[in-house]
ZAMARGU-4260 file (C-alpha; in steps of 0.2 Angstrom, whole numbers, plus 5000, padded with zeros to 4 digits):
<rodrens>
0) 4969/4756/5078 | 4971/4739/5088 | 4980/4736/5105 | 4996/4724/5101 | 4993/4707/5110
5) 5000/4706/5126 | 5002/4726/5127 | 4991/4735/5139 | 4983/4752/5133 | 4974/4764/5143
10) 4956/4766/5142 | 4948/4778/5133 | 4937/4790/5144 | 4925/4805/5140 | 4936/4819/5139
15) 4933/4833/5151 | 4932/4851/5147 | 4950/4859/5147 | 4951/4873/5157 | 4962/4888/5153
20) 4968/4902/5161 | 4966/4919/5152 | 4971/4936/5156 | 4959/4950/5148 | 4960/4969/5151
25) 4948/4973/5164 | 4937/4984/5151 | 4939/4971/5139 | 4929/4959/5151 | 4917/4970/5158
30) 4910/4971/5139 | 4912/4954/5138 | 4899/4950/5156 | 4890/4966/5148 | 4885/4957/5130
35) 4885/4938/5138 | 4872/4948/5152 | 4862/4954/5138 | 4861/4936/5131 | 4859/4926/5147
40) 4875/4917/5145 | 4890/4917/5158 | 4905/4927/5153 | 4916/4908/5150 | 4900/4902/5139
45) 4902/4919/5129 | 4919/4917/5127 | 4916/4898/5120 | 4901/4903/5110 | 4913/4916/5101
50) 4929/4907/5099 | 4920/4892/5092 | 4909/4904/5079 | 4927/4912/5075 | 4933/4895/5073
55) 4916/4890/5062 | 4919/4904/5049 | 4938/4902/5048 | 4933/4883/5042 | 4943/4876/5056
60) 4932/4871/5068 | 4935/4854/5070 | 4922/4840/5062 | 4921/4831/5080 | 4916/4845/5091
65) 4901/4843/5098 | 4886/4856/5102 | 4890/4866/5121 | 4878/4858/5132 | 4863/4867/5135
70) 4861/4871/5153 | 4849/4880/5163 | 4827/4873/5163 | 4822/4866/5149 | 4808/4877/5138
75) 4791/4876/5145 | 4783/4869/5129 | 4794/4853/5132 | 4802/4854/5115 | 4819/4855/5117
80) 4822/4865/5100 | 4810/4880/5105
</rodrens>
């Protein structure tokens, strides 16, 4: 899709991570921090990892969506898929 001559467009920038407000019942998240603990994940990265593995087996995950950054130290081995 192009501009039309004369017309000014905005520029396209990375998109941001959207945040979202969500209300849980407070058993609900403690299972949550419980099982992301058990993981070593945060309870927002657990709640990312299942929603887009919900999303994955409903076949609606979108084709775009690229992989959650990997945070934390890399592995010691220095290969990034280990």
């Amino acid at each position: 899709m192009t501009a039309p001559s004369g017309g000014s467009t905005p520029e396209r920038r990375p998109q941001q991570r959207k945040q979202v407000r969500l209300r849980l019942d407070p058993l609900v998240y403690e299972a949550l921090a419980r099982w992301a603990s058990d993981e070593l994940r945060s309870a927002n990265a657990q709640i990312e990892f299942l929603l887009r593995r919900a999303l994955a087996e409903a076949g609606r995950l979108p084709r775009g969506t690229k992989p959650v950054p990997r945070r934390g130290r890399p592995p010691a081995s220095g290969d990034p898929e280990s």
